[in-house]
C-alpha positions in Angstrom: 23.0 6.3 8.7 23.5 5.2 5.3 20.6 4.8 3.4 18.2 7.7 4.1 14.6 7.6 2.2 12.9 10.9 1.4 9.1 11.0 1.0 6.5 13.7 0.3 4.4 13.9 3.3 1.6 16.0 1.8 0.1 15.9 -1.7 3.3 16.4 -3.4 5.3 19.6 -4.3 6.3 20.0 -0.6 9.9 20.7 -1.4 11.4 17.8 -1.7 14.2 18.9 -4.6 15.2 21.5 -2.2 16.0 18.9 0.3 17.0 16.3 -1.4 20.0 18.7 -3.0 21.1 19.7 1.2 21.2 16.7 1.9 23.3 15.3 -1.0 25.8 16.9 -0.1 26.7 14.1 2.6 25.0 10.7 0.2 27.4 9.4 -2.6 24.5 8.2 -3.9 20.7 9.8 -4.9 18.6 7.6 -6.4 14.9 8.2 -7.8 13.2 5.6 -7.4 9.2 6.5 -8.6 7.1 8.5 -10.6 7.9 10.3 -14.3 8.2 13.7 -16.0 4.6 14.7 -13.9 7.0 15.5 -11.4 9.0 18.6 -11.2 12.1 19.5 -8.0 12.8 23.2 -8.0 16.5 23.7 -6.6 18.2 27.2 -6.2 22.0 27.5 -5.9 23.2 31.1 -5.1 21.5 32.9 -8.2 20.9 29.9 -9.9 17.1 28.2 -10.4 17.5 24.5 -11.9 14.2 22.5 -12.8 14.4 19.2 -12.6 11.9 16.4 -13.9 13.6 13.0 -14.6 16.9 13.6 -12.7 18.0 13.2 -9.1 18.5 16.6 -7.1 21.9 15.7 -6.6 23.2 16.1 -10.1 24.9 19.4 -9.1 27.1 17.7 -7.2 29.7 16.6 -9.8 31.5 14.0 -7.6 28.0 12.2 -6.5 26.3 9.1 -8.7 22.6 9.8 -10.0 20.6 7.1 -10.3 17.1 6.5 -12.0 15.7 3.3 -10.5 13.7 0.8 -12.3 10.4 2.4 -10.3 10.6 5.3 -12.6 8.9 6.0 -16.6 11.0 7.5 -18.7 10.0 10.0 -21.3 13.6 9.9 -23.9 13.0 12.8 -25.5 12.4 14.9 -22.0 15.7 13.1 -20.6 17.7 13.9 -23.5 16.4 17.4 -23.2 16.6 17.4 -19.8 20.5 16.5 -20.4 21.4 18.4 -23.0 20.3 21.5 -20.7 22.2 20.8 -17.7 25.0 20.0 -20.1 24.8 23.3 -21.4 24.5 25.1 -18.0 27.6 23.4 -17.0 26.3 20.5 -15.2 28.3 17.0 -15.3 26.5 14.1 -16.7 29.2 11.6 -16.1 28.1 9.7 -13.4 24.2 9.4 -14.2 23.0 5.8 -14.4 19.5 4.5 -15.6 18.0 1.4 -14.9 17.7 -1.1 -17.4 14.5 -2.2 -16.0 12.7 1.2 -16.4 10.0 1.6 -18.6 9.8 3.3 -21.5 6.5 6.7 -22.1 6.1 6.6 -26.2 4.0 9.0 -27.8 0.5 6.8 -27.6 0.9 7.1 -24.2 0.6 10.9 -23.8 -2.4 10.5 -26.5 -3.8 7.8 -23.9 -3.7 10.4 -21.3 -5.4 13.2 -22.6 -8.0 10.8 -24.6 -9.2 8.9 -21.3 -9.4 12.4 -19.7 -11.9 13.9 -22.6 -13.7 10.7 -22.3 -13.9 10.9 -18.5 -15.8 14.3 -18.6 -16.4 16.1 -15.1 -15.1 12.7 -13.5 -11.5 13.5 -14.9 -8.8 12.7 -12.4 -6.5 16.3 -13.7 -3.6 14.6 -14.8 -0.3 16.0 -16.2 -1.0 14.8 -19.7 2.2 13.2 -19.7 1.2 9.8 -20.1 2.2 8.5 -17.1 -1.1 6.4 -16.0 -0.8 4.4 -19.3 2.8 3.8 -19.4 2.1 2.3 -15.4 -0.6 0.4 -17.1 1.4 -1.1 -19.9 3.8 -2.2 -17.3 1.4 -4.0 -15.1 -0.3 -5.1 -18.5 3.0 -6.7 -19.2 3.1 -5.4 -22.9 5.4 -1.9 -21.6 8.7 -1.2 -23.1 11.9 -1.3 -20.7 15.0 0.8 -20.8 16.9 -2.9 -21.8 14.1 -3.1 -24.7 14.6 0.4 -26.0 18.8 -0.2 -26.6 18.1 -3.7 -28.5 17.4 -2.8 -31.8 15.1 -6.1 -32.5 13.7 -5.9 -29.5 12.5 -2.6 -30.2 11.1 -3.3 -33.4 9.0 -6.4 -32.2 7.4 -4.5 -29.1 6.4 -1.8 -30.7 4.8 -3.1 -33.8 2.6 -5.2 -31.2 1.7 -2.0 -29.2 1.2 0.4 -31.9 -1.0 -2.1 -33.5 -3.1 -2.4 -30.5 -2.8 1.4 -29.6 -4.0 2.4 -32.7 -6.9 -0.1 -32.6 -8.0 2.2 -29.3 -7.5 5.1 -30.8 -9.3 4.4 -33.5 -12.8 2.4 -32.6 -12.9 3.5 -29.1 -11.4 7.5 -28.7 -12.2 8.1 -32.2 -8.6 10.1 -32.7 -5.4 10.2 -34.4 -3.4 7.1 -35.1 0.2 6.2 -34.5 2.9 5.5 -37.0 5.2 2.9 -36.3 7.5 3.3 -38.9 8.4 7.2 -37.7 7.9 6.0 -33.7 11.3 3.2 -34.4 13.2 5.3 -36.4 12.9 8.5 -33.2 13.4 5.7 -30.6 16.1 4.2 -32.3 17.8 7.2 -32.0 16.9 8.1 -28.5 18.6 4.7 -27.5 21.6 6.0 -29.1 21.8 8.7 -26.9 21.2 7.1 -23.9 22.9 3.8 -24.4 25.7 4.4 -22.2 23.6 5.5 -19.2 21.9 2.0 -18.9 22.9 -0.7 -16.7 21.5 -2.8 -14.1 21.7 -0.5 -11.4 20.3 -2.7 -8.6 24.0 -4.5 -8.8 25.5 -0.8 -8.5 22.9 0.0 -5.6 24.0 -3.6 -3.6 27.9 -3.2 -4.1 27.6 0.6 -2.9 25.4 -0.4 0.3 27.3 -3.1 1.3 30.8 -0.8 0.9 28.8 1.4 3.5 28.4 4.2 1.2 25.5 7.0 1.6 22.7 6.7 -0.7 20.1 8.8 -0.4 16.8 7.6 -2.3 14.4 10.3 -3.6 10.9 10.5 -4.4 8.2 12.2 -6.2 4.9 13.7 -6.1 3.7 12.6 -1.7 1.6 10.3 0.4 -1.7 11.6 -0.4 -1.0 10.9 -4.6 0.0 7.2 -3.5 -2.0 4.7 -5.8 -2.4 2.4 -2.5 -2.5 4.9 0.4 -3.3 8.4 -1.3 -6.8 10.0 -2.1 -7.4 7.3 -4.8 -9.0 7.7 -7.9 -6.8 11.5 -7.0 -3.8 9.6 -7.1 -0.6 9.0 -9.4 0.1 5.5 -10.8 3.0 4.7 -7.9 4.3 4.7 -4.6 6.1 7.6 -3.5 5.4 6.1 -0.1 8.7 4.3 1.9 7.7 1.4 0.5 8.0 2.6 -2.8 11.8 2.9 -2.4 12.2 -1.3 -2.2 10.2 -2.0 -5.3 11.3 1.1 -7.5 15.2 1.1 -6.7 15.6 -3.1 -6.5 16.8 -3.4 -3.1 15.5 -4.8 0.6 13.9 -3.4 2.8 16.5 -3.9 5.8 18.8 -1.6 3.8 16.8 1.6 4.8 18.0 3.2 7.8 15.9 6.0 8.1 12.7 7.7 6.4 12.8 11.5 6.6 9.2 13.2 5.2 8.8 16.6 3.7 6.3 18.8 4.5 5.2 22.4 4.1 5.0 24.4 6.9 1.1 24.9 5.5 -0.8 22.7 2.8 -1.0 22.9 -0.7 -2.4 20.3 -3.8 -2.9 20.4 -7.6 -5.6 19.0 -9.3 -9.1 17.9 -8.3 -9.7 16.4 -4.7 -11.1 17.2 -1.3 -9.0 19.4 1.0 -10.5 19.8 4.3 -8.0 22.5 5.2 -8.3 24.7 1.5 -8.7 28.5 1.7 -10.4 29.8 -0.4 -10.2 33.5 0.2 -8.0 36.1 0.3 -5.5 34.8 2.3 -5.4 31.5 0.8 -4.0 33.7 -2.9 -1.7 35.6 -1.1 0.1 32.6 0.4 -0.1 30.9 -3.3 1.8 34.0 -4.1 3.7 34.3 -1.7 5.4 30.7 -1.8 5.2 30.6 -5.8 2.7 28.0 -5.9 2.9 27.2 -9.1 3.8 23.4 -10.7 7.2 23.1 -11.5 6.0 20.7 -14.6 2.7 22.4 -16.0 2.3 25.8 -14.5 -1.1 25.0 -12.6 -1.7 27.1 -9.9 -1.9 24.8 -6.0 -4.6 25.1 -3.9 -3.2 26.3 -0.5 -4.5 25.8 3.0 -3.6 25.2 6.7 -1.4 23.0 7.9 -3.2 19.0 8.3 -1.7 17.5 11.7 -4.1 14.5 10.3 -2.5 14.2 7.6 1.0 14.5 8.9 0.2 11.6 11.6 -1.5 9.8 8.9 2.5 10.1 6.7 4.2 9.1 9.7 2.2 6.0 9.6 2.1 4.7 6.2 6.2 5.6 5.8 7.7 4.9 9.1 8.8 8.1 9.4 12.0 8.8 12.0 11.6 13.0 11.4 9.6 16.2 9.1 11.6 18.3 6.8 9.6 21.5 7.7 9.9 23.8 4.3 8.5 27.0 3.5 8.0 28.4 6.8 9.1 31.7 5.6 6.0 32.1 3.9 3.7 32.4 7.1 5.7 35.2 8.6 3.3 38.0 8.8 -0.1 36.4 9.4 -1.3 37.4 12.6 -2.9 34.5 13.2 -1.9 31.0 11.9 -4.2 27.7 12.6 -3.5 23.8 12.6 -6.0 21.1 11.5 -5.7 18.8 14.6 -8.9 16.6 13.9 -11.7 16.5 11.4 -15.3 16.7 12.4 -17.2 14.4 11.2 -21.4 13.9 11.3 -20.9 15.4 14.6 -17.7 13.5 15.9 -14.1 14.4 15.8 -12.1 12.0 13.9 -8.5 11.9 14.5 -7.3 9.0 11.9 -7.1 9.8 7.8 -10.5 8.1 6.4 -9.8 6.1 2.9 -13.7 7.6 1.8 -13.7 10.6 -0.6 -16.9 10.8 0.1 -16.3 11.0 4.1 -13.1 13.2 3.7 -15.1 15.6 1.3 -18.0 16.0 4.9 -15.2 16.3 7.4 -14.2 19.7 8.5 -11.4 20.8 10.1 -10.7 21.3 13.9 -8.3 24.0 14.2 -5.7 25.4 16.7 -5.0 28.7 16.4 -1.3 29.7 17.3 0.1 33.2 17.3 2.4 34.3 14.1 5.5 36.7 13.5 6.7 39.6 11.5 10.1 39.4 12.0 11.7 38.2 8.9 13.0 34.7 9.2 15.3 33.6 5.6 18.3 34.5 7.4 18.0 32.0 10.4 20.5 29.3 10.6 19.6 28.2 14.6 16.6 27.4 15.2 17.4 30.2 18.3 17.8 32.5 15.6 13.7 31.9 14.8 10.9 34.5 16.7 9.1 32.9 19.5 6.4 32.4 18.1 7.9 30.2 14.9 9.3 28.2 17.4 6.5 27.0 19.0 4.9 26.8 15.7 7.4 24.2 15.3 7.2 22.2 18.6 3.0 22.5 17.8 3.8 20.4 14.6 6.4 17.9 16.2 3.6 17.5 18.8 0.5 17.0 16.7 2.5 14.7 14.2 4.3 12.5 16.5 8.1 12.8 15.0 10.9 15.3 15.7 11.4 18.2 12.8 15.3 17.8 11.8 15.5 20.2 9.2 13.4 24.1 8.6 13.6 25.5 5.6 13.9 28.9 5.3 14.1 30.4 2.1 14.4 28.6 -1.1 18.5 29.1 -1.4 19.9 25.8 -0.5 21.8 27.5 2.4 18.3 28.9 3.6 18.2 25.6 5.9 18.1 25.0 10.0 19.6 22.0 10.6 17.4 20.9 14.1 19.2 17.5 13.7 21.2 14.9 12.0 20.0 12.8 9.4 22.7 11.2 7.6 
């Protein structure tokens, strides 16, 4: 198959850089196509941790082409740093592209953030701070900055004096704050667009040419389902769509071109942030799997909330993306509790409720309907069959293919990249 989508099937954080980087090593091609620096893919090679924000997973594959799609906001000074790290830990940059059509996150953006948070009070949605919301806005505001923008010096100039004005106006009669200067905001972005000059081009033209060669390009997302602005646990949400059909809008291409639509999930639940979660423990239990599966963001730190795998959830991702298979990660994690449970349905005023409901305030009521399936104690990261897994794991598995509706093709293991059963072929 030659162009393979990769979604977050949860709330986000399910693993998806992991993946992403195992299966780049078949794609020529990764491209992100969504989301900004709130996001954060944790891959391990041999000894190795790498954390990336902005970049595809498959930048540690030299010979592959990274692309970041028009879909995505672009902090410049987290890029450049995020460059100038690999670049120092031996990583090629060669073949990363940006798209021309990306926006642009400037420093009023960031001050946005955390200034409509203080003014939201208790009704804050827990953002990143990274001024991702308002960047999204200015774009749909039609007053953002693009990647084409920031690399034309007169173009620069002219946007910016018009935003800064208007930012500044905000900032002061409304949030009462600092002000902007736009005289030290051109001369930094000026030379941020030096920098990253000759990673711009229009890669929508790269993305067609490639497809149509029948070349493997493997689009990645960020943050999952449940953050989706349209389909997630809105006003909980991020400002895109990680969904599948995030991928067309985000990475400039149709919607015929996707072959398949692979979703990530944790082999229990987990979010960041404020929200209902129906399946959340809050005990003992729930800390030590937080611990146990290093549930902390790979952006800002904050601790997840953990909980029981959601087969309500999962049916309700399958849905909204289309999804052909699960990427089952972190199973390692269970293995020891006696006892493990599935969310099958939600009860609700008295009556089970199979289907996702778009209310907060009926999804904050419903409770969970649970299975409960034996566990296992033998330990599990060095499985590469799935014959090599206990029993028990196993029908774990089938439980979740079941409840879900779609085949599991790929069980992670252990965080290593080789730490992966492959159940069945994607690309």
């Amino acid at each position: 198959m030659p162009a393979v989508a990769l979604v977050g099937a949860q709330w986000g954080d399910e693993g998806k850089g992991k993946v992403t980087d195992f299966l780049a090593a078949q794609a020529d091609f990764i491209v992100r196509y969504q989301g900004g620096n709130n996001a954060g893919h944790t891959v391990v090679v041999g000894e190795e941790e790498f954390r990336l924000h902005l970049i595809p997973s498959g930048i540690l594959y030299p010979e592959k082409t990274c692309i970041i799609g028009n879909g995505v906001v672009i902090d410049p000074a987290v890029l450049i740093g995020e460059i100038e790290e690999l670049t120092r830990r031996g990583v090629k940059m060669a073949r990363l592209l940006i798209s021309e059509r990306a926006h642009v996150i400037l420093p009023y953006h960031r001050m946005l953030d955390s200034a409509q948070e203080v003014w939201k009070g208790n009704g804050r949605i827990g953002t990143t701070g990274r001024g991702i919301g308002p960047a999204y806005m200015d774009k749909v505001a039609r007053t953002g900055l693009r990647m084409i923008d920031l690399i034309n010096p007169e173009v620069l100039r002219c946007r910016l004096e018009e935003n800064v004005a208007l930012k500044n106006a905000l900032f002061e009669r409304v949030y009462g704050t600092e002000t902007v200067s736009f005289a030290a905001l051109y001369e930094t972005y000026q030379d941020y667009a030096a920098f990253l000059r000759k990673y711009v081009v229009d890669t929508g033209v790269v993305l067609h040419e490639a497809i149509s060669a029948g070349r493997k390009v493997l689009f990645e997302g960020a943050q999952g389902t449940l953050l989706d602005i349209d389909h997630g646990t809105y006003p909980y949400v991020t400002s895109s769509n990680p969904t599948a059909g995030g991928v067309c809008t985000g990475a400039g291409v149709g919607p015929r071109v996707i072959d398949c639509v692979v979703g990530i999930a944790k082999a229990y639940t987990t979010r960041v942030g404020e929200g209902p979660f129906p399946t959340e423990l809050k005990d003992r239990l729930g800390e030590e799997i937080r611990a146990r599966g290093r549930e902390f963001g790979t952006t800002t730190g904050r601790p997840r909330r953990c909980g029981w795998f959601d087969a309500v959830i999962a049916r309700y991702a399958v849905r909204v993306n289309g999804l052909d298979y699960l990427c089952l990660t972190k199973l390692d994690v269970l293995t020891g509790i006696p006892v493990l449970k599935i969310c099958r349905a939600y009860r609700y005023r008295g009556e089970e409720i199979t289907n996702f409901p778009a209310s907060l305030d009926v999804l904050t009521a419903c409770e969970p309907v649970y299975e409960e399936l034996p566990g296992w104690d033998e330990e599990i990261t060095g499985a590469r069959r799935l014959a090599d897994l206990p029993v028990n794991a196993r029908r774990y598995i089938e439980r979740i293919e079941a409840l879900a509706g779609v085949p599991v093709a790929l069980v992670g293991v252990g965080v290593r990249r080789e730490e992966t059963i492959v159940c069945r072929s994607i690309f």
